[in-house]
C-alpha positions in Angstrom: 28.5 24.9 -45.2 29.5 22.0 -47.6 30.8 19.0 -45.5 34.1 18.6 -48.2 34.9 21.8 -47.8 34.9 22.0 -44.3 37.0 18.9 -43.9 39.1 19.5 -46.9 40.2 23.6 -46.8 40.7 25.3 -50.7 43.1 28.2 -51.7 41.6 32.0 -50.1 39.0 29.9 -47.9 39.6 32.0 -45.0 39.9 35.4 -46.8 36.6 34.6 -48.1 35.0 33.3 -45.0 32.4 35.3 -42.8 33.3 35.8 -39.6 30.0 35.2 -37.8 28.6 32.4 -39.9 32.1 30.9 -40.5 30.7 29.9 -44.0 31.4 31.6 -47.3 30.5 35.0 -48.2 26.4 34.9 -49.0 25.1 38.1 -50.5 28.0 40.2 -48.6 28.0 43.7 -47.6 30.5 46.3 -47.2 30.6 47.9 -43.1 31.8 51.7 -42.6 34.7 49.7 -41.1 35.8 48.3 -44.2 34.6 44.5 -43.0 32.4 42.7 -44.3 30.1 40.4 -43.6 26.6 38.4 -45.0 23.8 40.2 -45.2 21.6 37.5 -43.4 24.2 37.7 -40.6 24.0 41.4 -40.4 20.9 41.5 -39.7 21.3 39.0 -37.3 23.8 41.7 -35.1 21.7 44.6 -36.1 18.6 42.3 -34.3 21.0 41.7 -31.1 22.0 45.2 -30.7 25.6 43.9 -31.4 28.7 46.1 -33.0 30.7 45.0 -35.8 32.4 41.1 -35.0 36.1 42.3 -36.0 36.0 46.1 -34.4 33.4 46.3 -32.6 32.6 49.0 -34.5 28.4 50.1 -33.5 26.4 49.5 -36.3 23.4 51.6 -37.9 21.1 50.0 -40.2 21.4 51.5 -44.1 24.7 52.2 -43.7 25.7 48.4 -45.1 26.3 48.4 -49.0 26.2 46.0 -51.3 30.1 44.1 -51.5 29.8 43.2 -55.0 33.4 42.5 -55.5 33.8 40.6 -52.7 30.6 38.7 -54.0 32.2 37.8 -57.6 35.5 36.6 -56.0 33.3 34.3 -53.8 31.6 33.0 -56.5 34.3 32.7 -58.5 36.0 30.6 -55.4 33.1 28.5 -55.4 33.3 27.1 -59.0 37.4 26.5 -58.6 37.0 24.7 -55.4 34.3 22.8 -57.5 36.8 22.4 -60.5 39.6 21.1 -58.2 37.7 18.7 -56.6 36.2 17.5 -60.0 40.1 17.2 -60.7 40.9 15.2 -58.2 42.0 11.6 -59.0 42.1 8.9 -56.3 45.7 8.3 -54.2 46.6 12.0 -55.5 48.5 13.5 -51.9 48.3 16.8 -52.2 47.7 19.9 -49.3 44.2 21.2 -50.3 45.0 24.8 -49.0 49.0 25.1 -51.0 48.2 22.2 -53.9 51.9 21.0 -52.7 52.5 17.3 -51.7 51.5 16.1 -48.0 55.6 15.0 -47.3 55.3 15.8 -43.8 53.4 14.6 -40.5 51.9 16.9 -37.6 52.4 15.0 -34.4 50.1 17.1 -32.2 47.2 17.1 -35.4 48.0 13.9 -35.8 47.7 14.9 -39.8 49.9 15.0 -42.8 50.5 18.5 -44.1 53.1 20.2 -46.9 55.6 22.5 -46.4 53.8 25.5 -47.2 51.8 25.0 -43.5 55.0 25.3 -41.5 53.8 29.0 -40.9 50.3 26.9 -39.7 52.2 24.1 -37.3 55.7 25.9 -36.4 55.0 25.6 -32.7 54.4 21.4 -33.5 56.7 19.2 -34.7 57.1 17.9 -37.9 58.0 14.8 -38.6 59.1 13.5 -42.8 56.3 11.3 -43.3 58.5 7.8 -43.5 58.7 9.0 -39.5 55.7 9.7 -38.6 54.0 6.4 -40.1 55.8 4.1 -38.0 54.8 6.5 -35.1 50.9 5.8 -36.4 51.3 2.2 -36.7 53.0 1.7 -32.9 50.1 3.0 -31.3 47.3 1.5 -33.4 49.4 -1.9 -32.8 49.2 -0.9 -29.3 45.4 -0.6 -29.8 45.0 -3.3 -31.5 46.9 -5.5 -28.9 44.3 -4.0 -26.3 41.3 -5.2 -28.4 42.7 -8.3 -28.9 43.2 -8.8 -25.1 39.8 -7.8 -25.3 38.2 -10.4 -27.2 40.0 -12.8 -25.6 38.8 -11.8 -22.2 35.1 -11.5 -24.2 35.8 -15.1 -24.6 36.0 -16.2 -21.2 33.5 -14.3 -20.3 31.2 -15.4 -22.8 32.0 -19.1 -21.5 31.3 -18.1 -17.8 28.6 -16.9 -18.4 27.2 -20.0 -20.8 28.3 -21.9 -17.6 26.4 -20.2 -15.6 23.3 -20.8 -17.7 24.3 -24.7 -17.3 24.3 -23.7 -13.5 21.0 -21.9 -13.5 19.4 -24.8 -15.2 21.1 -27.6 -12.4 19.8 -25.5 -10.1 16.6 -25.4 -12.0 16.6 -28.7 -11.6 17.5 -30.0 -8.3 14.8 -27.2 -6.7 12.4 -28.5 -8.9 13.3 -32.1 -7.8 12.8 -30.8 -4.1 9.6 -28.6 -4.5 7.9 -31.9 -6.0 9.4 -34.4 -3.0 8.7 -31.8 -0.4 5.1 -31.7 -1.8 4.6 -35.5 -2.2 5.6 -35.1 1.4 3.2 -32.8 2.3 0.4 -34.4 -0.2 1.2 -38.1 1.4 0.9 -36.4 5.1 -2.4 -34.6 3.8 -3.9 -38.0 2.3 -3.2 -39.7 5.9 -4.7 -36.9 7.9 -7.5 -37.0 5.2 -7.8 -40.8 5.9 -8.1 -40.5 9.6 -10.7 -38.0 9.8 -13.0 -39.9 7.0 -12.5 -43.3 9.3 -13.4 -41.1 12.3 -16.7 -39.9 10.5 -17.6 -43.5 9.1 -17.2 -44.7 12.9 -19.1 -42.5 14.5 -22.0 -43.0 11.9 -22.0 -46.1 12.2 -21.8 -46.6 15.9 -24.8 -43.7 15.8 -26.8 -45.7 13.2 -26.2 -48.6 15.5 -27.5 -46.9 18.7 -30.6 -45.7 16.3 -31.3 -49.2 15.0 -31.2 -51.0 18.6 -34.0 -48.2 20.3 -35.9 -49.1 17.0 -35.9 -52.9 17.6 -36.7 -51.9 21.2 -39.6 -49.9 20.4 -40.7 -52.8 17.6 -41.1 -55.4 20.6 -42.3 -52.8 23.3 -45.3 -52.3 20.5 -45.8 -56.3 20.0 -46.1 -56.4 24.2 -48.4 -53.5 23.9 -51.0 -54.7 21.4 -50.5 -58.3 23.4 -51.6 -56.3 26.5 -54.6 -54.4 24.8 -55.8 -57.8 23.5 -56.1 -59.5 26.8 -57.2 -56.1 28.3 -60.6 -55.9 25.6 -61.0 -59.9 25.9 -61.2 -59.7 30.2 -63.6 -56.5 29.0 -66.0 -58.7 27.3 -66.6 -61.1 30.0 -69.8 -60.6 32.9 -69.8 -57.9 35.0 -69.3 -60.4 38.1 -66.2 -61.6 36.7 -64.8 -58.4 35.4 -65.4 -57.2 39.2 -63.7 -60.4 40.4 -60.6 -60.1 37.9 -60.6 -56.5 38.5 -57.5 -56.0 40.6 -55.6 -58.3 39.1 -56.1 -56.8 35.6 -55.2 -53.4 37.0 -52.2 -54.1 38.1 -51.7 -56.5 34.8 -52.6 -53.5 33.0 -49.6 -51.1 34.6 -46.7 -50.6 31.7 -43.4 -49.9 33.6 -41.1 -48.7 30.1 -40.8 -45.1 29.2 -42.2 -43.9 25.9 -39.4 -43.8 23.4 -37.6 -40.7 22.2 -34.5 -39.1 20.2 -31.5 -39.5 22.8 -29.7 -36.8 23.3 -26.1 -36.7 21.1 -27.9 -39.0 18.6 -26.9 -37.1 15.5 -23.3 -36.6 14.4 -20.9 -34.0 15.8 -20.5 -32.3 12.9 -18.2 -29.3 14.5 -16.1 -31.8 15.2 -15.6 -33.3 11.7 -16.3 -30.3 9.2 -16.1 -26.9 12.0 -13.0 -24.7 11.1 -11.6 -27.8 9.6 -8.8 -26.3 7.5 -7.0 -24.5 10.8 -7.4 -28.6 12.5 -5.9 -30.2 9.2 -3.0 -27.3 9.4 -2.5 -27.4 13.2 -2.1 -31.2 13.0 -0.2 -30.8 10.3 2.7 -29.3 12.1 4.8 -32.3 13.2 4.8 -32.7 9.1 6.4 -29.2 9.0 9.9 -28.1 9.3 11.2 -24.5 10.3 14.4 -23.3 10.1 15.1 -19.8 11.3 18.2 -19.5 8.9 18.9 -21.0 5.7 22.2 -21.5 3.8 22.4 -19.4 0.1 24.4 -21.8 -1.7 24.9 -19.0 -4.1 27.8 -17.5 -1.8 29.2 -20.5 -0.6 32.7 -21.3 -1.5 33.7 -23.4 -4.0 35.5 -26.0 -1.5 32.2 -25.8 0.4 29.1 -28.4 -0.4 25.5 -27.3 0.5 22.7 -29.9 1.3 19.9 -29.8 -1.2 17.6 -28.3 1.8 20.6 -26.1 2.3 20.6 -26.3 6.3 23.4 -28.2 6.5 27.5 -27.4 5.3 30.5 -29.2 4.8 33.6 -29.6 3.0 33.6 -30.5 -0.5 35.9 -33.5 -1.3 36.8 -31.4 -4.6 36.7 -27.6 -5.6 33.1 -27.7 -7.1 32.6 -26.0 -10.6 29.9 -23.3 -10.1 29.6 -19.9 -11.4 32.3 -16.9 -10.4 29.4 -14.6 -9.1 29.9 -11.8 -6.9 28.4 -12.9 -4.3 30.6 -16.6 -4.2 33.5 -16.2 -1.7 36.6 -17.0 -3.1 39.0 -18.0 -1.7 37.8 -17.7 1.7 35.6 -20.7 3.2 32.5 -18.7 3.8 28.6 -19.1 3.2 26.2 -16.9 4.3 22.6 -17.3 5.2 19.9 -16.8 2.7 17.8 -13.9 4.0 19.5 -10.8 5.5 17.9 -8.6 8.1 18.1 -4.3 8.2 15.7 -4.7 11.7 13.7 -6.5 14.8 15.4 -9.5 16.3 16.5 -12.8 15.1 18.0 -15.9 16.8 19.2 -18.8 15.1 21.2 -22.4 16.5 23.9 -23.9 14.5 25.6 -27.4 15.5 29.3 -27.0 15.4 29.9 -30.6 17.0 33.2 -31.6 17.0 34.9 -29.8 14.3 38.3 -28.7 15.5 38.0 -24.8 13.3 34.5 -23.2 12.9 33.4 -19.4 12.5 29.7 -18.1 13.2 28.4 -15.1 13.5 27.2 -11.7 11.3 28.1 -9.5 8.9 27.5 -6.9 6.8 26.0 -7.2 3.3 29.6 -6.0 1.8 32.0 -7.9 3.1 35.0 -8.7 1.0 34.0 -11.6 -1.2 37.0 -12.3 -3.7 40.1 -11.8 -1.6 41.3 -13.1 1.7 40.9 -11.0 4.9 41.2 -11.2 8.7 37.8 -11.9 10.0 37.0 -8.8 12.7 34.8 -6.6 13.2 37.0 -3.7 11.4 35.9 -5.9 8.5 32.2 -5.7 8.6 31.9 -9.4 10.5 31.0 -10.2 14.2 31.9 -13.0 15.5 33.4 -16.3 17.5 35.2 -18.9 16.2 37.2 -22.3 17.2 41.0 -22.6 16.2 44.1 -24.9 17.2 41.4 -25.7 20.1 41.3 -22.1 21.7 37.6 -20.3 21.4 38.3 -16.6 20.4 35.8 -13.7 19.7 36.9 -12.2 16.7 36.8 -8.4 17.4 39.9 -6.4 15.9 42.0 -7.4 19.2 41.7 -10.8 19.8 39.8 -12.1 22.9 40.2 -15.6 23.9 37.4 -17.1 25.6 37.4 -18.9 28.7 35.0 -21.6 28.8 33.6 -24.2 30.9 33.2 -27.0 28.4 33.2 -27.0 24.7 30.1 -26.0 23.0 28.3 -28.5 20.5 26.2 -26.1 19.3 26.4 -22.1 19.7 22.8 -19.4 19.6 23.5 -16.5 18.1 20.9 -13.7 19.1 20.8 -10.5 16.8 18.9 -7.5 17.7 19.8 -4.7 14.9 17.4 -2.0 16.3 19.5 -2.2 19.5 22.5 -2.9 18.3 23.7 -6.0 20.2 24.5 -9.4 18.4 25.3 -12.2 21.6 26.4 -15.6 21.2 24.8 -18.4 23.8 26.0 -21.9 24.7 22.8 -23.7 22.9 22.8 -26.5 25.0 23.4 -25.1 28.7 22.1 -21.5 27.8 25.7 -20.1 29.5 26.1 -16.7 27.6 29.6 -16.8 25.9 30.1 -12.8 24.6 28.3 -10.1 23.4 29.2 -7.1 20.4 27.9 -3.6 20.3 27.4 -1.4 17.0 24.9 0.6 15.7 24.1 -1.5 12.7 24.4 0.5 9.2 24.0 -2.0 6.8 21.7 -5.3 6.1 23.3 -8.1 8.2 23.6 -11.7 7.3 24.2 -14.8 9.4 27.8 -15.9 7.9 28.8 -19.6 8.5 32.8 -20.6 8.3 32.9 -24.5 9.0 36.2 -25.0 8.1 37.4 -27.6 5.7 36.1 -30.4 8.1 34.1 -33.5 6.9 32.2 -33.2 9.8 29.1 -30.6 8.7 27.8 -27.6 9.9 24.1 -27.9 10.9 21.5 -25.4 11.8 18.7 -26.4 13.8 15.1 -26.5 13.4 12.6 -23.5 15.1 9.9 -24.2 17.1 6.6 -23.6 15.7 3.9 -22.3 17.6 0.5 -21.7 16.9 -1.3 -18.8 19.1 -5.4 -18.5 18.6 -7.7 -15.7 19.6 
């Protein structure tokens, strides 16, 4: 089918349009029912076992002839739709199908037609066309107002997110800062344990060398008395029998050597096991008091913006000013939250944070989606367990309420986490007094959450043992 015509109908177009191809007549035939249709698309129903498309009517092949009249008048269609088109002339408005001027507008076609498609469109309404163009131009305004809303919004984001490549390369920068302290740290540490055990190995050979160097002088004089010995001995020899008899005793016992032959001592070599053996599990066992550990670590990623994180982020506080870092979806805003670093979908987990003296505080869990860019009461209908400090009464934050009686104010509160059970508890760090304890059968990956108020004084967690276990 030709693409103009299709979009563009011409006088008789349907009357001379095939019913199963929907194109114009190609090579048509004339049914015993009087329709006709192309002969390609005859044998297309006589191949399917289908009856005539208008009458169902069943069809036998042979019976078709030869619709040569209907074939002229299609061909003859064909050059005057070429003709017309040919005739044409750009800005000409004219209704393909009546050749009458386009005067009037559709309003459910959303086209212009002429009078002469009233029978076509008399269940739409028609509109005279100085009607329908404002009608047109409202709602492309309309759409033109939304794209320009749009590209301003486009905008804004396009500036975000330039600042958040700014951001990305700060925080490029300041961990890159850190990694190479922390190391020099590490290196400096390394060169001083490295220092030691060199001195250790230089002392002990020389102090062996030493030991070595006096048994040699020993055994250089015990020689010198020996030779002095065999001299006298071969001299006394020489002399008459009579006065070799007569010296005899006294030459034995002259002749009696009361040292003991030299030897290797034992422990004369160096201890080498104790300098070289499994030396790289000795340099990293003494180099724990070098090492820190921290159980939980702040992700200054969700922290709000009135919240400042230490560069080790293990510590919190409030900023002095709202901070200009990247709207993210994970940044709470406006609440004053931060959540830990590493989440946790099993096994257990304890962690100690240093509330001090802050007057408000929050600590506790919660799940992965809690609301991040809207204010919300903290419970546990909210996807956070937890206890917090406010107006100097402790409360556990459950969906009701409960204030907490304790003995003396906590400086620094344990929380204990155990998601294949179910139980998150909350400990009096220093004295060990339990405080409270939640039960839920944990769906979602939890994350320590951290609310220290905006309070100068920071919120600290607190290093983790390390131990180190051998078998």
């Amino acid at each position: 089918m030709d693409e103009d015509e299709d979009e563009e109908p011409l006088p008789m177009k349907q009357e001379l349009t095939c019913p199963v191809c929907m194109d114009i007549f190609q090579d048509p035939v004339l049914l015993p029912c009087t329709h006709s249709l192309c002969r390609k698309c005859l044998l297309g129903c006589l191949q399917g076992k289908r009856g005539c498309p208008m009458c169902r009517e069943k069809l036998t092949e042979g019976q078709a002839i030869s619709n040569r009249v209907l074939s002229d008048a299609c061909e003859v269609f064909k050059r005057e739709a070429d003709w017309l088109r040919s005739q044409q002339r750009p800005g000409e408005n004219i209704c393909r199908i009546h050749l009458k001027p386009l005067e009037l507008y559709c309003e459910k076609d959303e086209e212009p037609v002429c009078v002469g498609c009233y029978s076509q469109h008399n269940t739409h309404r028609l509109l005279p066309m100085r009607d329908g163009a404002p009608l047109c131009k409202n709602e492309l305004s309309f759409r033109v107002d939304i794209f320009e809303k749009k590209v301003d919004s486009h905008k804004k984001m396009k500036l975000l997110l330039n600042n958040t490549v700014e951001h990305i390369k700060y925080q490029a920068g300041q961990a890159e800062t850190h990694i190479k302290d922390e190391f020099e740290r590490i290196y400096e540490a390394l060169r001083t344990e490295e220092a030691r055990r060199l001195q250790a190995l230089v002392t002990e050979e020389e102090e062996k060398i030493a030991a070595i160097k006096e048994m040699v002088d020993k055994t250089d004089h015990e020689v010198v008395a020996l030779k002095k010995l065999i001299d006298t001995l071969k001299t006394e020899m020489g002399n008459e029998d009579l006065k070799l008899l007569q010296n005899f005793k006294k030459l034995k016992k002259k002749a009696h050597w009361p040292h003991k032959d030299p030897c290797i001592p034992d422990d004369s070599l160096l201890n080498m096991g104790n300098h070289v053996g499994d030396l790289s599990f000795k340099i990293w066992k003494a180099m724990q008091t070098h090492v820190n550990h921290y159980p939980v670590v702040l992700n200054p990623n969700t922290a709000s913006p009135w919240l400042s994180v230490s560069d080790d982020m293990t510590s919190v506080k409030e900023s002095s000013e709202r901070l200009t870092v990247p709207d993210n979806p994970e940044r709470f805003d406006p609440c004053i939250f931060v959540l830990g670093a590493e989440g946790y979908t099993s096994g257990k987990h304890r962690w100690d944070v240093v509330v001090g003296d802050s007057p408000r505080w929050i600590v506790g869990v919660c799940q992965k989606s809690v609301v991040r860019k809207k204010k919300f009461t903290v419970s546990t209908s909210r996807g956070v367990w937890s206890i917090g400090l406010s107006k100097g009464v402790y409360r556990a934050l459950a969906t009701e309420r409960t204030e907490l009686q304790l003995q003396q104010s906590p400086k620094r509160i344990r929380i204990k986490l155990n998601i294949d059970k179910g139980d998150v508890s909350f400990w009096d760090g220093e004295t060990q007094q339990h405080i409270i304890s939640f039960t839920h059968a944990f769906k979602e990956e939890m994350f320590p959450i951290f609310g220290p108020g905006l309070h100068s004084e920071p919120m600290t967690l607190v290093q983790g043992k390390i131990a180190v276990h051998t078998s």
